[in-house]
C-alpha positions, 0 to 999 in steps of 0.5 A: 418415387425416388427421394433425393438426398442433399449432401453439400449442406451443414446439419443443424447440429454441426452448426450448433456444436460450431457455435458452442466451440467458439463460445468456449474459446471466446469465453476462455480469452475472455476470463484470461484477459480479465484476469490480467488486467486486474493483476496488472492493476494490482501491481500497479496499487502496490508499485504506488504503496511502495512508492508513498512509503518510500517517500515517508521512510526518506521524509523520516530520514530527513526530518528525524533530526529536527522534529523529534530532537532539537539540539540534543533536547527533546523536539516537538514531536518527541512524544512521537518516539517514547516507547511507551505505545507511542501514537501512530503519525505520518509525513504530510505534503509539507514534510509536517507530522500528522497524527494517522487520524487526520485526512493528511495520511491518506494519499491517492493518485489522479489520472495523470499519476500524480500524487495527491491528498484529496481523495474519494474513499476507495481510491486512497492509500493511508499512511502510518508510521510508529515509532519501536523505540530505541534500538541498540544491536537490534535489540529495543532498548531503553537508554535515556538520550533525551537530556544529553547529547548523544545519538540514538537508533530508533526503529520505526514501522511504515505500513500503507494500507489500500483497499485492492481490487484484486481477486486474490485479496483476502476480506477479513476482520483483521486486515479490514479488507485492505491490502498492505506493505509494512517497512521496517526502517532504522534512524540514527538521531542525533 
């Protein structure tokens, strides 16, 4: 009796060893495509904190005059800038200082990518700006303008604050698992 051999088919191990090949090639797009995605998402947070903290620097350009002296004399909000440990504030929607506790520092974007302060918890950017005091030569110093005309320099600090979704966020104690950008910013204030 003569045994006949097929040859013209595939192995149950090269059909194997098949499939594993394009699983391996699958997964790695996969894992690849993931990725970008979450650095172009994580791009695009830190394009919207740099955009909602160059908004506060330009509100602060605009309004230091008039909130924090008036005419030369002490403003409104001129706690805001003494340089014993001032409060921590920021610009709401109608250009008006807030305290950093109020909801009005937290901003988020919609769908559309517009701007708005009506936000669910993970979604929001909170503001804070405070204020390094007078500065002379870029040095802090503690000259008295607040009973005579003059004009004075005065840092402050802008930090925006998110949480990210990004994988290469560090979750830690101190940064509270957010993700930040801080601005150093001078105003001359008259």
């Amino acid at each position: 009796m003569k045994i006949v051999h097929n040859t013209t088919g595939d192995t149950i191990v090269e059909v194997l060893f098949s499939i594993l090949i394009i699983s391996l090639i699958l997964s790695g797009a996969f894992v690849t495509s993931n990725t970008s995605l979450l650095n172009i998402r994580a791009a695009q947070e830190r394009q919207q904190a740099l955009g909602i903290a160059q908004g506060q620097v330009e509100t602060l350009r605009a309004e230091a005059s008039n909130v924090f002296v008036n005419n030369g004399l002490p403003g409104p909000y001129q706690t805001y800038i003494q340089p014993a440990t001032p409060p921590t504030f920021c610009f709401d929607s109608t250009n008006t200082i807030q305290p950093t506790t109020s909801s009005s520092c937290d901003y988020c974007f919609d769908s559309a990518n517009n701007l708005n302060q009506s936000c669910p918890a993970p979604n929001k950017f909170s503001v804070s700006i405070q204020s390094l005091g007078q500065i002379s030569n870029g040095t802090p110093t503690t000259t008295d303008c607040s009973t005579a005309n003059c004009i004075s320099t005065y840092g402050f600090k802008v930090v925006i604050k998110w949480v990210s979704i990004s994988p290469n966020t560090t979750y830690n104690s101190t940064t509270l698992g957010k993700t930040n950008i801080t601005i150093f910013y001078r105003v001359s204030i008259s």
